[in-house]
N, C-alpha and C positions, 0 to 999 in steps of 0.2 A: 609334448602333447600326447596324449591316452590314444586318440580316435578319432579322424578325419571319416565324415558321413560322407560321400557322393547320393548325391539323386539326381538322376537323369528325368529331366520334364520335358512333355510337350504336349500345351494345350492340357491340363492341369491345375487351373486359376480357381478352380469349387475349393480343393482338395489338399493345397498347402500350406494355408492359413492351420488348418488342423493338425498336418502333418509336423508342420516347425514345432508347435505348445507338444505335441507328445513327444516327440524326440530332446527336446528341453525340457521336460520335468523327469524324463529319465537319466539322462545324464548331471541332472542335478540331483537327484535320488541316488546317485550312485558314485558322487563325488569325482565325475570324468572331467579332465581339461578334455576340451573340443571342439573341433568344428565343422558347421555342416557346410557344404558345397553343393549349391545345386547348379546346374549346366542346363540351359535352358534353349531346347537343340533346335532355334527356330518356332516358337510358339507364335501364334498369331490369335489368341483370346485374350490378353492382358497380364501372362503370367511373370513376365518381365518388373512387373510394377508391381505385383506383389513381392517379388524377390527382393525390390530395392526396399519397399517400404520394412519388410523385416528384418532387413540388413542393418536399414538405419535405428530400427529396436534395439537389436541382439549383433552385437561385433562378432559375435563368433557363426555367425549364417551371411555365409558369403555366396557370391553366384556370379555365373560367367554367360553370357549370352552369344550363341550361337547368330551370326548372319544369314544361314540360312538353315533347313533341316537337314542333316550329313547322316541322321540316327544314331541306334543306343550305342554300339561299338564305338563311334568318334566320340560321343557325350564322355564313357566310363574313361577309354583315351585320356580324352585331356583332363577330368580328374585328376586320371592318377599321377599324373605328372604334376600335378596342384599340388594334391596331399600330401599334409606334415606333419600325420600320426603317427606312431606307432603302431597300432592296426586300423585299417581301411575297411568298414563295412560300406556295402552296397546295397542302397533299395530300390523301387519305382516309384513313383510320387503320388500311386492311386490310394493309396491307404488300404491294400490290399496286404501287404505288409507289415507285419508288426514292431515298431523301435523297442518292445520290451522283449525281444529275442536276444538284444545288443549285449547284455551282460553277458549273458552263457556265453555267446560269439566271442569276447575279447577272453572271456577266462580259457576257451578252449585254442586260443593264438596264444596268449600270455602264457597260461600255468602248463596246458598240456601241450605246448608246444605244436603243433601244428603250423603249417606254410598257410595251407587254406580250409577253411569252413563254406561247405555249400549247402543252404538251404533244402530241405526236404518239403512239400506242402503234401505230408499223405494224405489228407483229407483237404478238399479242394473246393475253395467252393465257384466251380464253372461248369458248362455244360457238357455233357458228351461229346458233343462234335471238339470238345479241345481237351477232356482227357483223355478218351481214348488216342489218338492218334498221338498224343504227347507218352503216353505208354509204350507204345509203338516205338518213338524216335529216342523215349532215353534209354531203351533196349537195344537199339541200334546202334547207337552212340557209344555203350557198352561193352559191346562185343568187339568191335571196332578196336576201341582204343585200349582194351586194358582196364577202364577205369570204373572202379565199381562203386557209383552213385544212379541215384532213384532220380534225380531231376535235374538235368543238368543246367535248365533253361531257368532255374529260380532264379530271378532280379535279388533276394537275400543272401548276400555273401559276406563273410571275413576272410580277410588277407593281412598276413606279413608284409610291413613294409617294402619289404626288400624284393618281395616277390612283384608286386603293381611296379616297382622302378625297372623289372629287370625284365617285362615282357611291353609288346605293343597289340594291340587290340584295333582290329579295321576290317573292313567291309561290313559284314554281318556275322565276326566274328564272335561276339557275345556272349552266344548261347556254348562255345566247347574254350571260355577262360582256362577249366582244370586242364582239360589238354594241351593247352599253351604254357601252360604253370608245369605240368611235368614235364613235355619236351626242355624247358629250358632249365630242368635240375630240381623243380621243388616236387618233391615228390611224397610227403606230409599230406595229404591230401583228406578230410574228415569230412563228415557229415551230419546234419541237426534238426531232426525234425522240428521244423515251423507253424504257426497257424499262419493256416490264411484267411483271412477276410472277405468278406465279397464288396464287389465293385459298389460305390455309394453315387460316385456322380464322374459322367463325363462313358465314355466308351474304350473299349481296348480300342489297339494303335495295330493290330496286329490280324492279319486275314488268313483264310487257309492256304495263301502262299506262302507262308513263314516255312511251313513243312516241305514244301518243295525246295525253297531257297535251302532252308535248315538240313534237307537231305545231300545237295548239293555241294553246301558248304562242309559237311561233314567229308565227303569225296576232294575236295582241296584239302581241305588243310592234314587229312589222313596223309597225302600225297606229300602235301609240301612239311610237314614234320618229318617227315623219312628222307627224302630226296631234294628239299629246299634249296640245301647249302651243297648236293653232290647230286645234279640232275644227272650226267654219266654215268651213273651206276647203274641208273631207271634205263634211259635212253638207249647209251650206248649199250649195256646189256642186250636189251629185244634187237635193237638194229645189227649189232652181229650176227645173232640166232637167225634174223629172216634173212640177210646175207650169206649166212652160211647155208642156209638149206635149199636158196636160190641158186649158189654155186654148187651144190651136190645134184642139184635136177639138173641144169646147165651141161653137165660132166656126164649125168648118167646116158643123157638124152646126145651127147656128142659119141658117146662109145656105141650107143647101140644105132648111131649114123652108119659107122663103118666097119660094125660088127655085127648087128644083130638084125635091120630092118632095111626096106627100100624106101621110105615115108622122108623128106624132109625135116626136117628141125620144126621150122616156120609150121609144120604143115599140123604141126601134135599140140592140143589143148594145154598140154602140160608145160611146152616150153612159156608161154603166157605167164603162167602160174607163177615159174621158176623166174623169170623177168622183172615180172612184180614186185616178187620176193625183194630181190638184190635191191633193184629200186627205194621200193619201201626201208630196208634196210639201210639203205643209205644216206636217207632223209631222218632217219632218228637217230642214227651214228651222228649227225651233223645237227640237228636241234640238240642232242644233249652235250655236243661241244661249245655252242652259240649260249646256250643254257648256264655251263661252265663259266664261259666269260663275264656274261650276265652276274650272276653268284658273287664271283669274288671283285667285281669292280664297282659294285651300285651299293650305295651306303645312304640315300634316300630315305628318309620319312615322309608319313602322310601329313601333312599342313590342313587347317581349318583355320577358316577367317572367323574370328572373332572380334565382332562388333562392342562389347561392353564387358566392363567388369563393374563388380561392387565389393569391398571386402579383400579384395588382392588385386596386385600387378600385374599388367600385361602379361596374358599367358605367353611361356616359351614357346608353344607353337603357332600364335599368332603371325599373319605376314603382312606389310602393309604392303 
């Protein structure tokens, strides 16, 4: 198979009736084996029932329904453990997105080789209050990681198969996929300018806490990309250094007991200081051992209940 589509919906029922006929008259212009996936992450408008009724149209528009809303990060998840393309593009179901980006997208995975393709939307069409601060955060996200893209947060993406099997995607992880994609070796990394469309029906899903989350989650996952699998290196590092300089105040403030002053220990600001120090030190000496442990014995994935399918089998990460 050419091209496994994911689209994450929710609350989305105006918008996928149109969405499916555009996405199928391009891949039928363009002679693609394929199929779409849509993950339907807890809709409560009816969007379920459009999934099934297209499904029952078109065999190749399958959909997996969500029990309850988990969001985009678990929706893209259990895709891509679904998908059985060759390349994996990603959209959002508003039809903000264009399916006639999909060509270029598989020709720059196929011919130019690339791991991943991430959308561009230079011309945008949403308000101030969400491009600027989206300026802001893929500048940040930038600088940050390394990784030199204009949007990190575009829903239009293509991926190498091999790249969606070999990472996992959770919390509100999402928006930094490429940074996930290079920590785990794929380092091919492009980019495509896209149009984008403006919203037709229904609202974004998404508030000015996205930024806050979004800043947040950038501070994790920086964190746990470097130090994930070797929290001791983080931990135990700082908890030496405040150890050791708690023992050098400890020591200085003991010589100048019976060398230099008549003052008490107890009685000097700085022995506190020095206390602390050691203290503190000791306490991240000991999280980044516990951390250690953690690391190498916990081989856990994140599960989502999934209520329904159409179009394929019991997802692997279903539990009853």
């Amino acid at each position: 198979m050419d091209i496994s589509v994911i689209v994450p919906v929710y609350n989305e029922v105006e918008s996928l009736p149109n969405l499916a006929v555009w996405i199928e008259r391009v891949m039928d212009e363009n002679n693609f084996s394929y199929e779409v996936i849509f993950i339907d992450d807890g809709s409560r408008d009816g969007s379920w029932d459009i999934i099934e009724q297209m499904s029952q149209r078109n065999h190749r528009l399958k959909g997996i329904k969500f029990q309850r809303n988990y969001g985009k990060s678990a929706a893209l998840n259990q895709g891509f453990g679904d998908a059985g393309g060759k390349v994996i593009i990603t959209m959002d179901a508003d039809l903000q997105d264009s399916p006639d980006e999909i060509p270029a997208l598989y020709k720059m995975i196929v011919e130019e080789q690339y791991d991943l393709v991430s959308g561009w939307k230079k011309k945008r069409n949403d308000p101030l209050n969400k491009t600027i601060p989206s300026k802001l955060f893929n500048g940040a996200t930038g600088m940050i990681t390394g990784i030199n893209l204009h949007d990190f947060n575009c829903g239009l993406k293509a991926y190498h198969h091999e790249v969606v099997k070999s990472i996992e995607v959770y919390g509100e992880m999402h928006r930094y996929i490429p940074v996930i994609a290079k920590w785990a070796g794929f380092r091919r990394i492009g980019e495509k300018v896209v149009t984008h469309y403006p919203r037709k029906f229904g609202k974004t899903k998404f508030g000015m806490e996205r930024y806050i989350n979004g800043f947040l989650d950038l501070l994790s996952i920086s964190f746990v990309g470097r130090f994930g699998k070797r929290p001791m290196h983080f931990f135990g590092l700082w908890g030496t250094l405040m150890f050791f300089m708690g023992f050098i105040i400890a020591g200085y403030l003991a010589y100048a007991k019976f060398f230099m002053s008549e003052y008490r220990m107890t009685e000097r600001p700085l022995f506190y200081f020095g206390l602390l120090a050691m203290v503190v030190g000791v306490q991240l000496f000991l999280a980044g051992f516990l951390g250690e442990l953690i690391s190498r014995s916990s081989h856990d994935k994140n599960t989502y209940l999934v209520s329904k399918t159409v179009g394929l089998q019991q997802s692997h990460f279903a539990k009853s």
